[in-house]
Each structure stands twice: as C-alpha cells, then as structure tokens.
C-alpha positions in Angstrom: -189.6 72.2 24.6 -188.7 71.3 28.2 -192.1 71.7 29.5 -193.9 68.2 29.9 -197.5 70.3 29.3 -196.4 71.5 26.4 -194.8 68.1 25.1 -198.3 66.5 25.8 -200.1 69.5 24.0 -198.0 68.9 20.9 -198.8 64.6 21.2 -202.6 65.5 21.8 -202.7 68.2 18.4 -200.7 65.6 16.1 -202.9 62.7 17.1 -205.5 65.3 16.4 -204.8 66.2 13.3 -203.8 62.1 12.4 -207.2 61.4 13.3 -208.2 64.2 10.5 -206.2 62.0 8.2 -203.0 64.4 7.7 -199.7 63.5 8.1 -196.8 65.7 8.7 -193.5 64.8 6.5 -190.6 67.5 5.6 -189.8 68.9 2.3 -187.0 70.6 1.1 -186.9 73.2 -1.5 -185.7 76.4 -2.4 -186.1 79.6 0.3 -187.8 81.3 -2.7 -190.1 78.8 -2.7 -191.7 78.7 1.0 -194.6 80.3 0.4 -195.7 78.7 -2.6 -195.4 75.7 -1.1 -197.5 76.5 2.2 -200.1 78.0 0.0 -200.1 74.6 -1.8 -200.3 72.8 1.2 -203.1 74.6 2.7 -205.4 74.4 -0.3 -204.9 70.6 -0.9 -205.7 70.0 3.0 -209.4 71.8 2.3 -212.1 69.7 0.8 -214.2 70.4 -2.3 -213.6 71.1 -5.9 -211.3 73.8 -5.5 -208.8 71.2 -3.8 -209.7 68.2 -6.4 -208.6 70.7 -9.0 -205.6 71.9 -7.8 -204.6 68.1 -6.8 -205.2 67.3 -10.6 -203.2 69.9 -11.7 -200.5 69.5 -9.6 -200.6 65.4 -10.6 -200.3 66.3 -14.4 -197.6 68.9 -14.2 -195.6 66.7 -11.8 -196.5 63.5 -14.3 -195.2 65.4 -17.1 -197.7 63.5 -19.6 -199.8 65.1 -21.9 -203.0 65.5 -21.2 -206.2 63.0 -21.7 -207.9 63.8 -25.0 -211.2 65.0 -24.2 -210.8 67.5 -21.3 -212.4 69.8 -23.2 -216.0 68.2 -24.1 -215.7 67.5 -19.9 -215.6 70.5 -18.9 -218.3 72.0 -21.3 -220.6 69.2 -20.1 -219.5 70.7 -16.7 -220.5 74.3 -17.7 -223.7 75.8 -16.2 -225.0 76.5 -19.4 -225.8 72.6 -20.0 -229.6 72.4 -21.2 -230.3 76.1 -21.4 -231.3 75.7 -24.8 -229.4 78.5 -26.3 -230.6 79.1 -30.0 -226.9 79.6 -31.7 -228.1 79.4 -34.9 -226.9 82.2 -37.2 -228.2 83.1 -40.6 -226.3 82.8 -43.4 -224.8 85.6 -45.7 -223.1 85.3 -48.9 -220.8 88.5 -47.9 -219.8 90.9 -49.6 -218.6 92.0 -53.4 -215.5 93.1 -53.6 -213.5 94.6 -56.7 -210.0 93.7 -56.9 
C-alpha cells in the first residue's frame, strides 16, 4: 500500500473494529483448513447463543476434559417443553404368553 489514503483507511477500519472489541492476531494451520477456520472465526465474532455454543464447544474439545456431569438435566431444563404438563404416564401390561 503506497497510497497515504488508503494507509489511513486501513488505521481508521482497525481502530474501528478495536473499538468493537476484536483483535486481529495470525494463525497458522494447514491450507486444508482455511475455511474451517474463517467459518469459525466468523460465527464466534456474532453475538447470541449460537456463538456461546460454539465457544463452549470449541473450549471443551480444545480442553480435552471430559465433560461436566449434568449437561444433560441442563439442557432438558432448557427445552421448550419445560411446564407443558405432558401426561407421560403409560398403563401397564403384563405382556404377553408365550410357549417355549
């Protein structure tokens, strides 16, 4: 870039996007890899759920610990289905006689 004006414009979009709260570093990985990582990149720099998951499954694969007992009673408290009282009752049968 030999162009002052365009120097300046790249200053003015970093300090932009520092103001945002993103930081620009340089990772090296494999060619195969590129888009993977971009996509990565580009979902974790939204906001929302959809990023908090991905950055907690991205910290417990790269952690390489098992998981927390109890993941699964959180996310059925998450489910929609919380206080629709459901009747699940089933009744019950003695089955079936069978003659070996």
């Amino acid at each position: 870039m030999s162009n002052a004006a365009q120097k300046r414009a790249l200053q003015n979009y970093r300090a932009r996007l520092t103001q945002r709260g993103f930081t620009r570093f340089e990772v090296t990985a494999l060619d195969a890899d590129r888009e993977l990582i971009r996509t990565l990149a580009r979902r974790l720099a939204e906001e929302g759920p959809e990023a908090e998951q991905v950055r907690a499954a991205v910290k417990t694969a790269v952690a390489g610990e098992p998981p927390r007992p109890g993941n699964i009673l959180t996310a059925l408290r998450r489910s929609p289905l919380v206080g629709a009282d459901l009747d699940l009752s089933r009744p019950r049968e003695e089955g079936r006689k069978v003659d070996l």
